[in-house]
N, C-alpha and C positions, 0 to 999 in steps of 0.2 A: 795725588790721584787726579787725573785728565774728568773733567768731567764740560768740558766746554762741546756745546753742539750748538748747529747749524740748523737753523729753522726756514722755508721759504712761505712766505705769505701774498694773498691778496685780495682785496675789496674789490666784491662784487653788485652789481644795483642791478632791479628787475630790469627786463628788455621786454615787457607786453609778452602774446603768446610764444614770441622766441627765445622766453627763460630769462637769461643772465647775462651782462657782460660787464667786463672789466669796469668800476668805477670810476669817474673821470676822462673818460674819452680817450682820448691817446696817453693822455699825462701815466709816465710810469709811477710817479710817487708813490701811488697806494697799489704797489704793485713790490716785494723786495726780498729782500735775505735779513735776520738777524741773527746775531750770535749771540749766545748764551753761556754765561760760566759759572753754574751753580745748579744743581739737581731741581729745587725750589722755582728756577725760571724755567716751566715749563711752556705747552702750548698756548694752557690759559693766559699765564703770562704774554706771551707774545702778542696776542689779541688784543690784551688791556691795553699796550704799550699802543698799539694801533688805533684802538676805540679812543684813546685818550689824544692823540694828535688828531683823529676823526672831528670829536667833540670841538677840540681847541679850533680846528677851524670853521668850521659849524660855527660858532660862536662871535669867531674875527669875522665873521663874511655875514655877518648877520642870518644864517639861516637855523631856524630851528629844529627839523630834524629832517631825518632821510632815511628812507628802507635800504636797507643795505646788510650785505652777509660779508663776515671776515672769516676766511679760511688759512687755515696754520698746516702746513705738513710740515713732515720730519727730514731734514736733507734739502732736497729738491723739487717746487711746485709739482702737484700732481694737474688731473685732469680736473676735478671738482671736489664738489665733500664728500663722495663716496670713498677717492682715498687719503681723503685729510685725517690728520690727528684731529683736530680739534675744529667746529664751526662755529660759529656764534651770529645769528640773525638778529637785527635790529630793525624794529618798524615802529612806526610814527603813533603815535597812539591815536585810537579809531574815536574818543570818548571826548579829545578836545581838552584834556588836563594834562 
């Protein structure tokens, strides 16, 4: 049974009143395709996989957090989260803990 799919993703950071734009500036990194070969490696998974290299360098670069959305489509980036599979927003906590 084929069950391998094609996931396109990308990290997004706020832009002030002009919404969102691509994380990173030009750097395509957090910008990609992954492929998937298992029913269980879904959208969410794809994100995790994302948020975990987010973290990892977050971490190597000394910085501790960053508002930032990961979006998953199915196939081929779409335009936004309206037609992603999956979004997942992460923000800085407001509390200082």
């Amino acid at each position: 049974m084929d069950t391998e799919r094609v996931w396109a993703y990308r990290v997004d950071e706020p832009h002030g009143s002009h919404g969102w734009r691509p994380h990173g500036g030009p750097s395509h990194r957090w910008r990609g395709r992954v492929t998937t070969e298992s029913r269980s490696e879904d959208a969410k998974y794809v994100a995790a996989l994302v948020v975990t290299d987010l973290v990892t360098e977050w971490k190597v670069n000394g910085i501790s957090e960053q508002h930032v959305r990961v979006i998953v489509w199915a196939g081929e980036e779409g335009t936004g989260p309206e037609d992603a599979v999956f979004t997942l927003e992460i923000q800085p906590g407001v509390d200082g803990k």
